[in-house]
N, C-alpha and C positions, 0 to 999 in steps of 0.2 A: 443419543442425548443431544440436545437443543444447542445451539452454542450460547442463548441468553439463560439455559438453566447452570452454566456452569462459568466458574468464575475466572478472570485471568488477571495473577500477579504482576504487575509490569515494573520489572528492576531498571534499574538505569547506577551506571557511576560514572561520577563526574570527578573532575580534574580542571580545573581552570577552564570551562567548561562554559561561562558565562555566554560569551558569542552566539555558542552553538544551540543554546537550551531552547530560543523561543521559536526555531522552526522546529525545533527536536517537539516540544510541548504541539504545536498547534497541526502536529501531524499526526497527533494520537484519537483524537478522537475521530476523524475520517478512517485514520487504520484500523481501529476498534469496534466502527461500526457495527452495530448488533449484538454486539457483546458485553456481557457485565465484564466491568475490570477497575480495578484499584492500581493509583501508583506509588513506588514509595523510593526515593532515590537516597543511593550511599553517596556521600561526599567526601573524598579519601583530601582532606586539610585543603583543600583549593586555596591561592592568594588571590582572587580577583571575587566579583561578587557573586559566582554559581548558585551559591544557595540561596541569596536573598530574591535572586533571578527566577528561582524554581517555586521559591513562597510567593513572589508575586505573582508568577501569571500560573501557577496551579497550587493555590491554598489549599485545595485538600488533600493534598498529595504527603506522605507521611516522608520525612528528611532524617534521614541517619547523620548526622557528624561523627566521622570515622575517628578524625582527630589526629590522624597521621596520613603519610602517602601508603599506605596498605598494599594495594596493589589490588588487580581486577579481581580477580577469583574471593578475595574478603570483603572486595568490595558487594561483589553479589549475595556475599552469605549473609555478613551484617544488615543488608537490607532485607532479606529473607527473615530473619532472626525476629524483622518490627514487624514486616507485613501482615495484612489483615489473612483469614482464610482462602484460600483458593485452591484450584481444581487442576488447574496449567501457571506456567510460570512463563512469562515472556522477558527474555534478556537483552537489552538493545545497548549499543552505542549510542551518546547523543549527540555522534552524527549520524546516524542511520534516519532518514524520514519515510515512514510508513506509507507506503498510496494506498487508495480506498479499500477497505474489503479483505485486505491483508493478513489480517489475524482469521478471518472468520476460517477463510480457507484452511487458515495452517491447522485453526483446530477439529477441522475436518480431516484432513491430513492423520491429525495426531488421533484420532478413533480407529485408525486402521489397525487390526489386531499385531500385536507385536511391537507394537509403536512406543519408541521412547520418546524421541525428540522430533520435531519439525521445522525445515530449514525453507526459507524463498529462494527465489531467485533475486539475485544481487544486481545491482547498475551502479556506474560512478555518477559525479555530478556532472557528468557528458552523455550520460545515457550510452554507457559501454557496458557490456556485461563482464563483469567482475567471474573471474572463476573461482568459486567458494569450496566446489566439492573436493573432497579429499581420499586418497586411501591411506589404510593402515604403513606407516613405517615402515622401511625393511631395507638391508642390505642393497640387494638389487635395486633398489626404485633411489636408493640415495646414487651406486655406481651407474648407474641410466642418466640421474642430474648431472651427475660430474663431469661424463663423456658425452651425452646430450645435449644437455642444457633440459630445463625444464618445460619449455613451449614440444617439444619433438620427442622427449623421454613418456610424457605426458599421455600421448596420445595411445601409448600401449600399458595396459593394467599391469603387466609386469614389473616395468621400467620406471613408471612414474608416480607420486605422490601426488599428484595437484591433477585431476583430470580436467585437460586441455581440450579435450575435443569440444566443440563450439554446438555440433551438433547434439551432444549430449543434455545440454540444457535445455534442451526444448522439448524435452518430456519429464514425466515424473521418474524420479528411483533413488532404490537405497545405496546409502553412501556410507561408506565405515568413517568419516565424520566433515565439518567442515565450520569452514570458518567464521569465526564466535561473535560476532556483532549482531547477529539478529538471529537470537534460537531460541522457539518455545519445546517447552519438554512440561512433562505431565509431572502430577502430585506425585505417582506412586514411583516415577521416574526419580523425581528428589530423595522420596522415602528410603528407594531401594539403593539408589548411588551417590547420593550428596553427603556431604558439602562438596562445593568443589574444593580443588589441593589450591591452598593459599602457600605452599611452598612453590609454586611457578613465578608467584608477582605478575607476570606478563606472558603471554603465549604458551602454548602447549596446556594448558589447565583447561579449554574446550576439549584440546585432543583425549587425554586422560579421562573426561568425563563421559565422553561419547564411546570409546572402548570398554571404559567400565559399564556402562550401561548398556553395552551389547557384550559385553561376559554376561551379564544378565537374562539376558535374550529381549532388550529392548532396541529395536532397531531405529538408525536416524532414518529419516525419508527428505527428502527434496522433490519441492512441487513448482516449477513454474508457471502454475496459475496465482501463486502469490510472489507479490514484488513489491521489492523495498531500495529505494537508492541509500547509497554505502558512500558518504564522501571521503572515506579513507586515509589511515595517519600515513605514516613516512618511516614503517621500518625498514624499503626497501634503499630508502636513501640516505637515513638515519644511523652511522656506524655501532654508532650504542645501542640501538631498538633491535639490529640486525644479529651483532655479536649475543644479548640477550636469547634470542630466535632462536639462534644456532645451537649455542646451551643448553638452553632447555630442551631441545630435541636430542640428546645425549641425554640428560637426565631421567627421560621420560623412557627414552627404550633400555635403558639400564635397569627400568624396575620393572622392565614387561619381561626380560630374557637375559640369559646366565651369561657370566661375564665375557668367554669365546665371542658369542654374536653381539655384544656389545663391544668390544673391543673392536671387532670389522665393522661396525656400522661407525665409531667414532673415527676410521682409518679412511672410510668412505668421505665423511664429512670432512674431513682432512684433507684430502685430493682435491673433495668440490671449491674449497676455500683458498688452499693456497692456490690452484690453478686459474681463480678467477682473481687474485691477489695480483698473480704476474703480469697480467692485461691493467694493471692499474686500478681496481674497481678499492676505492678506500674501504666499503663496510665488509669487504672480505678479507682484508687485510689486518682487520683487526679483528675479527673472527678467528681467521687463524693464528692469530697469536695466542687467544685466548683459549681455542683448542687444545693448544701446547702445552699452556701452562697447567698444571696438577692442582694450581690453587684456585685458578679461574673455575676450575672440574667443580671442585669440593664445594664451594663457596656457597650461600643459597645469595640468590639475587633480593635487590634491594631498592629501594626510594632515589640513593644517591646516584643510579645512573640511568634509570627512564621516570616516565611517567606512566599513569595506567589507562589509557584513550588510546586506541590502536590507532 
């Protein structure tokens, strides 16, 4: 199929967002290049002018007012909920800016049989490459971060969550998921695994989507012939964005596996946090506390301590 016979949804949620929005806008249509696509942006209550930002310099773009700080994953559904028909979904940060050609490929990408989702290749606002890909969760690859560190645990699938190898990005391949700022994934990909879990608020709710959609037998793919720069929030320096992070990743493999290998993945996470707490690092510090605590476990997260722009 054509990439202009088919259509692409293009989500975006904003958050105080104003700043960001008009090179976020003015790098949509070189990214989209060739492609039919409609926008329609969620606005989780912003206080600054996001949305008047997003009416002015794209009037046709359909505007959800959430109405509250929702969090990302509602944020994408509520705009999903207004948007026009389409064929693929494209989910961006609006700090992600699109370079030319970037969607056509990914929806090339996404014809590949099997194909659920399709991911780029990443860069900061330095032109660094961002490591996006990710493996599946597990035991091992948390005790690899703990006694590794993540740069060195990385570099072996066992060990690592986050594949680090540098060389790996310079080809195309499937990833058990990766990270959620710039992911197109297909209709039947929504049909058959959406909404996403609006119980995350913030992180892990890509993870969750992409496992679910390969329980399915829809595979992620990553191609670096599409590239997108990633100007990036601050949950590695952010106490609260990090301790969040950390949560949610307990939360997530608690619904994937019985309580034994949840209990050592959270003892895991335990080791990573306090160990990195005693070198001083604050957002581990207060991860570990909230590891500890039974209520921080239970609790679903909330508005009153991030926002939803990674």
């Amino acid at each position: 199929m054509d990439s202009k016979t088919e259509t692409v949804a293009v989500v975006a949620v904003t958050y105080n967002s104003a700043q960001l929005v008009p090179d976020f806008i003015a790098a949509l249509g070189p990214g989209l290049e060739g492609v039919d696509w409609h926008l329609t942006v969620a606005d989780n209550a912003s206080a600054d002018d996001s949305v008047a930002v997003v009416r002015r310099l794209a009037p046709e773009a359909t505007v959800v007012e959430v109405g509250r700080n929702a969090g990302y994953a509602a944020g994408i559904n509520a705009a999903l909920a207004k948007a026009g028909p389409f064929t693929a979904v494209l989910v961006l940060n609006p700090d992600v800016r699109l370079t030319p050609g970037c969607v056509r490929t990914l929806l090339g990408v996404l014809r590949t049989p099997g194909t659920g989702i399709a991911v780029p290749l990443l860069v900061d606002g330095e032109g660094s490459l961002i490591q996006t890909m990710r493996r599946e969760p597990s035991v091992l690859r948390m005790l690899g971060d703990a006694v590794l560190g993540a740069g060195r645990a990385g570099r072996y699938p066992l060990l690592g969550e986050v594949v680090t190898d540098e060389q790996r990005y310079g080809e195309a391949a499937v990833t058990d998921w990766a990270e959620g700022s710039t992911v197109l994934f297909s209709a039947e990909c929504w049909e058959r695994c959406g909404p996403w879990d609006e119980s995350f608020f913030l992180y892990s709710e890509e993870t969750d989507f992409a496992l679910r959609a390969r329980d399915a037998g829809l595979l992620t793919r990553f191609t670096p012939a599409a590239r997108a720069v990633h100007l990036e929030g601050d949950s590695r320096v952010s106490p609260g964005l990090w301790t969040l992070l950390t949560l949610n990743k307990v939360r997530l493999y608690r619904r994937r596996h019985n309580a034994m290998a949840a209990t050592a993945f959270w003892a895991a996470l335990v080791l990573r946090e306090t160990s990195r707490a005693a070198i001083g690092k604050a957002p581990s510090r207060m991860a570990a506390r909230a590891l500890l605590s039974p209520a921080r476990l239970r609790e679903r997260p909330g508005p009153h301590t991030v926002h939803p722009n990674r």
